[in-house]
N, C-alpha and C positions, 0 to 999 in steps of 0.2 A: 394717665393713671387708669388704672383696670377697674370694673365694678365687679363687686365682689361674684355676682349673677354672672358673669362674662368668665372669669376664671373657673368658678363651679363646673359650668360647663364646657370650658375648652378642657379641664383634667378631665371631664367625665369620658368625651367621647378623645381623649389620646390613649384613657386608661382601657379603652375598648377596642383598642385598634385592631388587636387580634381577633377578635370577635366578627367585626366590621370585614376583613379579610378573609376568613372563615365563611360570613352568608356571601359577599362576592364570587367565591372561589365554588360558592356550589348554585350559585346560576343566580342570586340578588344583582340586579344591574343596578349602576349606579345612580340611577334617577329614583327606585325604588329606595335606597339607601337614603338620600337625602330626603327624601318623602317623609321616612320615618323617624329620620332623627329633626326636621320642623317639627314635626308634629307632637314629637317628644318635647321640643321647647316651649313651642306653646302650650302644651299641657301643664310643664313648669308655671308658663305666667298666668294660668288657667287656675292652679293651685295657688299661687303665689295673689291673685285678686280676691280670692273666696277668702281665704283667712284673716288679710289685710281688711275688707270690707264685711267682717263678722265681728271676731274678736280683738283686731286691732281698731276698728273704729269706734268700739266696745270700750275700751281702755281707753285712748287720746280722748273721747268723749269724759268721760267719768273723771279721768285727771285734771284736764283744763278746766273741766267744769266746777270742779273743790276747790283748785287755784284762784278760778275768776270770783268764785261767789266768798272765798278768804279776801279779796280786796275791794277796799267798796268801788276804786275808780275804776274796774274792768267791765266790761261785757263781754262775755264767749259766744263766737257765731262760731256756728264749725259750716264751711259748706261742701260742697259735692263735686265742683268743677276741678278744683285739682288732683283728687282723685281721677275722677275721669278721664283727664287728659294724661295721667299717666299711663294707663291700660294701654295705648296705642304707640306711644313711648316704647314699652316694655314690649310690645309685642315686633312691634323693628327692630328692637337688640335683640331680642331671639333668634328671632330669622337670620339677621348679619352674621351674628356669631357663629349660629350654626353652618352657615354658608360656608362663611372662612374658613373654621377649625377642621372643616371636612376638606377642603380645601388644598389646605395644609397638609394632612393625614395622609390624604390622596394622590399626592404626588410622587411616591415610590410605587412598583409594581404589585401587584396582589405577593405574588413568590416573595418581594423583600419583605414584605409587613409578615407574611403567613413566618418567616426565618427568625425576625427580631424577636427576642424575648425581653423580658422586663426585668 
């Protein structure tokens, strides 16, 4: 099954195929292309940590916290390590995905992709 992150971005960059065919066709070689679309995913998981570790930790905080302190038998520890270990998680399904989907995209000629339309 697909993570929802994984499909985001395999539509983002098929719905840009023309685009992608377009900077190739006017002198982007392809090492430049996949340069910029890593760096475009990790930018995604670059945004995707800053708001999870602001204002989602912000909320799972504040909620567990109301929760534990409603029951006398809880205590709420929130900690830090699985957070963390997801960031590097997150940041190899970028890079994969974006590998593949380009991958994928790439194996018709510039002329076929520059012809298909949508």
């Amino acid at each position: 099954m697909d993570s929802p992150l994984r499909i985001l971005h395999i539509t983002g960059v098929i719905t840009r195929r023309n685009e992608f065919a377009l900077l190739e066709s006017i002198g982007m070689t392809k090492r430049q292309l996949k340069k910029v679309l890593v760096y475009e995913g990790l930018f995604n998981v670059l945004l995707t940590v800053s708001i999870t570790s602001t204002l989602g930790v912000f909320l799972t905080y504040s909620i567990s916290k109301s929760i534990a302190d409603s029951m006398a038998f809880t205590v709420f520890h929130m900690g830090w390590l699985p957070f963390i270990l997801a960031v590097p998680v997150l940041a190899a399904i970028a890079y994969t995905v974006t590998l593949s989907s380009y991958r994928m995209l790439s194996k018709d000629t510039i002329v076929e992709r520059l012809r298909q339309t949508e």
